[in-house]
N, C-alpha and C positions, 0 to 999 in steps of 0.2 A: 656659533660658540667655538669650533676649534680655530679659527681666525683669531676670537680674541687670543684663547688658552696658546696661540702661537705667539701674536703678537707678546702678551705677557711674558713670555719666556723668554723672549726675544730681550725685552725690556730688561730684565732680571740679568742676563748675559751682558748687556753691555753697562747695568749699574757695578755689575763685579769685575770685571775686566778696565774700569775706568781709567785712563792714563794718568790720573790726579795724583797716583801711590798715597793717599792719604790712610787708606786703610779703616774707612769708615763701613763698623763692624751694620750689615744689614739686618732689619729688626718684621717681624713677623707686623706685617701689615696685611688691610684685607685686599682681595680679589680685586683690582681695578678695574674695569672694562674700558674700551678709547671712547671721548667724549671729542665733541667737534670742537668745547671751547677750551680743548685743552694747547690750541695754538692761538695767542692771542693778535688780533687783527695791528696791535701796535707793539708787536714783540721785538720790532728791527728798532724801532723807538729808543725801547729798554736796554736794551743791549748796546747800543748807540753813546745812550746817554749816560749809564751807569758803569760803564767799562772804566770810565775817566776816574772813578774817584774811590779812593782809598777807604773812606767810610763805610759804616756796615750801613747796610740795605734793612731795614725797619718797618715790621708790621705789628699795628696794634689792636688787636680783637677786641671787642664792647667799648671801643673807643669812645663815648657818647657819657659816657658815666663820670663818675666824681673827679677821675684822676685821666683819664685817656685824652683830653684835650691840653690840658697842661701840662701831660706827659712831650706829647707831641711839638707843641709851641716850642720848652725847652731842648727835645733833640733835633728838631729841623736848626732851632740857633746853631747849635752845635754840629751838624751834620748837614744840612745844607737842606733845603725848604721839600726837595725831590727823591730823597733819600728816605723819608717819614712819610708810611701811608696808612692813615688813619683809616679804621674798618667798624661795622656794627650794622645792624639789620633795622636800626629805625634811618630817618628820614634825619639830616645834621641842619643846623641852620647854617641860613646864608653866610653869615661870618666866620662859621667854621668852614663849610665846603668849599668857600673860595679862599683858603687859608694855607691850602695845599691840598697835596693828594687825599681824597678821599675814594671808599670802595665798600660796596656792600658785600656781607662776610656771613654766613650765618658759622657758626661753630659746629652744629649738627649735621653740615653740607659737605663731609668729609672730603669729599671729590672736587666741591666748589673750592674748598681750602684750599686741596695740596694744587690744585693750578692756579691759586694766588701766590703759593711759597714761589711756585715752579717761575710764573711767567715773569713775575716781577724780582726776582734772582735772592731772594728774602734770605739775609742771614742772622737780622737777630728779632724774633718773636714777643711781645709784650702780651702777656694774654689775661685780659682785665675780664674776661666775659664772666660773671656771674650773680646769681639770686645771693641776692644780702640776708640779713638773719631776718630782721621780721615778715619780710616778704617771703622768702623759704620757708617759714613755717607754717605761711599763710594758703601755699601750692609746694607741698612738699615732691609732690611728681613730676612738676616742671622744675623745681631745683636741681631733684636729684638727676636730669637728661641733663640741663644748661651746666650743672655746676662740674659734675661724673662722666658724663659721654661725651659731653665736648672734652674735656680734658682728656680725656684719650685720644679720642680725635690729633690734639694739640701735641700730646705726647708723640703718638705714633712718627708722623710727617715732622718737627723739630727732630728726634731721631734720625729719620730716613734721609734727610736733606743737612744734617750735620747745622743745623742751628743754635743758637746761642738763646735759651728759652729761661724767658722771667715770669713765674708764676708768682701772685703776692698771697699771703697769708695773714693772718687775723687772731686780733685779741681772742675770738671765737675759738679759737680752736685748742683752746683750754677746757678743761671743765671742771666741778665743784670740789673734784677729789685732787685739783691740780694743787702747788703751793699758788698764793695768792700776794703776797707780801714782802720780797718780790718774787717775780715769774721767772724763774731760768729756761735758758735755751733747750736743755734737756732736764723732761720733767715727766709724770705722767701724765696722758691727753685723753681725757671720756668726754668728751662737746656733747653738751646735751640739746643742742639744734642741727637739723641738717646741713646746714650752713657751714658749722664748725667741722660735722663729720666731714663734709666732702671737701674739707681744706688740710685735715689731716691726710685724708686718703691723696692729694697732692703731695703734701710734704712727701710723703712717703713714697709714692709714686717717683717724680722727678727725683727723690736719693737714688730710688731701685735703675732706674734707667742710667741714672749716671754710673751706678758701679758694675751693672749688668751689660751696656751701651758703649759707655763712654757719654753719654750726652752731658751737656756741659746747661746743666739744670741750677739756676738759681732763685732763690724765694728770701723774702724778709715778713716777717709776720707784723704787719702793722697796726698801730693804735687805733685809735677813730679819730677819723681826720677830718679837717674845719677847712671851710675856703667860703670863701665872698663868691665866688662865681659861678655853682651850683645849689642849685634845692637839694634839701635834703632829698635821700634813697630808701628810705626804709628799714636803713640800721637805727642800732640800737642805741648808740653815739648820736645820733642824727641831730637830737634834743640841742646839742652845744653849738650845732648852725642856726636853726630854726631860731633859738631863742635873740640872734641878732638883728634879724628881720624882721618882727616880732615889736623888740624894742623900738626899734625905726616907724615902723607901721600904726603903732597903736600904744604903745609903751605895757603891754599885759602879755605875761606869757605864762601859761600853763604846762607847765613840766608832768611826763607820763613817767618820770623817778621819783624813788626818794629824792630829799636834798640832800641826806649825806653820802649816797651813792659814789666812791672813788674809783675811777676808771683812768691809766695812759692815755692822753689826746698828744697829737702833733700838728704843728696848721704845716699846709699842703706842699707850700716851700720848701721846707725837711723833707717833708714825705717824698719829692719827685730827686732834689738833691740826695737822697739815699738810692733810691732806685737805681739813677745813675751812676752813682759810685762803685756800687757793687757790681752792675756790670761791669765800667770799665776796670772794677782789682784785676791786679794779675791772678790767673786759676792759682798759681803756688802759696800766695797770699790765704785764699780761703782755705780752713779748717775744717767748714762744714757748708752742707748744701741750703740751708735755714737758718736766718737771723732773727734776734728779738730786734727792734729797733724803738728806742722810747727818747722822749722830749719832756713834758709834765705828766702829770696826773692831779686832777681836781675833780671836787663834785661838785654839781650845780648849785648847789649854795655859793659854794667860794666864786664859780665862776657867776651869778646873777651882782654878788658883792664886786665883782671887779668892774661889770658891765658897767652899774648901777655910777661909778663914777664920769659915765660919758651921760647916762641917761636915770640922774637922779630920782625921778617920779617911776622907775620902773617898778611895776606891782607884780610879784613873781607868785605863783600859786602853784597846788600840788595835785594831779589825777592821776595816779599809780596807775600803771596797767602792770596788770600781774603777770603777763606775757613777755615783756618785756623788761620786767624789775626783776625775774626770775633768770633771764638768760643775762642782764648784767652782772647778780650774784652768784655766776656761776663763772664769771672769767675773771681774769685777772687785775689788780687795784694798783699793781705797779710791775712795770716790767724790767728784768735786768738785762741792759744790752752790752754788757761787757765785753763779751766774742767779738763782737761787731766794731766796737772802739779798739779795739786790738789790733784787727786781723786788718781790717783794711779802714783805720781812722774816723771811723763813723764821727761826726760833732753837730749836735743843733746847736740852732740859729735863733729858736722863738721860746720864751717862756710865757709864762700865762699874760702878763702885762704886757707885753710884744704883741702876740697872737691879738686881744684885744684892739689894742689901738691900731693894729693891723687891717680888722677887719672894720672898723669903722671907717677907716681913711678910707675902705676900696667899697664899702655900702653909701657912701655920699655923705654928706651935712641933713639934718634936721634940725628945723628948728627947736628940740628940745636940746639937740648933742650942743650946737651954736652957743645955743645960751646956756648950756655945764660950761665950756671950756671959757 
């Protein structure tokens, strides 16, 4: 023990002493002790290869979920295929892991992390890892570690390594006492799932660190998002994926809403073109460390009636789960993204008739869609 408690001090002396002059203010992190993999066997590699290029260095936590592969695809285009390293604790398919860098990442492996930032020179963090709402309610004790202790974790090390960290946020993270019609950027926030709490507790988190830090903390509170190339997650949105597949599969879909349920959707195109944007604004540009960001809003009625013109024989029926009709009536029916369009020119690309026939062109032909069109 006094080896490490030397080494540590050691470490500590030459993090402050750094000849960068950046003046990157040091944040109470915990006790590290030395690990063997904290020098990695292809570190001359990294350093090698990544010295050459101008772009930031990109890791994506829960990369495996809705948006971390698409996130990926568009910044490797953008940044170069070895610049983007996509990370998450399941197992990727073939077509993803041979698609570029991949790396397994647990968020709760604080020490496994900060020698991912470390080894791989990591300067800008995408950190997608988290329990959705109906799943969080379902294991609220595994939400509250994946959603809350990683995010410190993420916080901590983005700090400590002066990172440029994108936490996302959520229609969730409103709640019943919020306005609803529309949602301003600042409003009151009682989330009545854990889901919603522990994105608040973000929002608020990455503000404190940015003015307490200096970290350069960005978040956009997102709708529920639609894409052809994921199964639905376990959100509460999820209904406006499923019901596509569904229609293709069998032409019957059974909705766990109302039908006159009005909720903000965005298809995934916005969702990752936003994402991007706001990283790359100038810091002078932004006003605030959290965005509303909105495209439509519909309920499953309007959206079964839009379907219904690709796949006319569609039979749409109704089995409320009150678990889930309850944490929709508790968020927001429309969102105002005003700040956003200001501050750094936010603009969708999809409205509800787009989004549609969007997603049928990338779910293939049936022969009922064949024979609508």
């Amino acid at each position: 023990m006094p080896m490490v408690r030397s080494l540590s001090r050691a470490a500590s002396q030459l993090l402050q002493s750094s000849g960068c002059g950046c003046g990157v203010p040091l944040v109470p992190v915990r006790c590290i002790g030395v690990s063997p993999r904290q020098v990695a066997s292809d570190a001359a590699f990294h350093s090698v290869t990544f010295s050459e290029s101008n772009h930031p260095r990109v890791l994506i936590t829960g990369g495996l979920g809705q948006l971390g592969v698409g996130l990926a695809k568009l910044l490797r285009k953008r940044f170069g295929k070895n610049n983007v390293i996509l990370s998450d604790i399941r197992k990727p398919a073939d077509n993803v892991f041979y698609s570029g860098p991949f790396i397994f990442a647990d968020i709760l492996d604080y020490k496994n992390l900060r020698e991912i930032v470390v080894n791989n020179r990591i300067t800008w963090l995408f950190h997608y890892s988290a329990l959705l709402s109906a799943v969080g309610e379902a294991n609220v004790p595994l939400a509250r570690a994946v959603n809350i202790t990683g995010l410190h974790n993420v916080l901590d090390i983005a700090a400590e390594h002066n990172l440029r960290l994108f936490v996302p946020s959520t229609i969730g993270a409103f709640g019943p006492t919020s306005p609803r019609d529309p949602t301003p950027d600042l409003c009151i926030q009682r989330p009545r799932t854990i889901y919603g709490v522990s994105k608040v507790h973000a929002e608020l988190m990455g503000e404190y660190y940015h003015y307490r830090y200096g970290l350069d903390f960005r978040c956009l509170r997102y709708p529920g998002i639609i894409s052809a190339d994921s199964q639905p997650g376990g959100g509460t949105t999820d209904y406006a994926v499923q019901i596509f597949h569904d229609a293709i599969k069998t032409g019957k879909f059974k909705c766990y809403l109302r039908p006159d349920t009005r909720l903000p959707m965005m298809y995934i195109d916005d969702c990752l073109k936003a994402t991007l944007e706001v990283m790359e604004a100038p810091a002078e540009a932004l006003t605030m460390r959290t965005y509303n960001i909105s495209a439509m809003s519909f309920t499953p009625e309007e959206l079964a009636q839009e379907v219904q013109k690709y796949v006319p024989e569609l039979q749409m029926t109704y089995n409320v789960d009150q678990v889930r009709q309850a944490i929709a009536d508790s968020w927001p029916m429309n969102f105002d993204d005003s700040n956003a369009r200001r501050d750094w020119g936010w603009k969708h690309d999809y409205d509800l008739p787009e989004l549609v026939t969007t997603m049928f062109s990338y779910l293939g032909s049936d022969s009922r869609i064949a024979q609508a069109n």
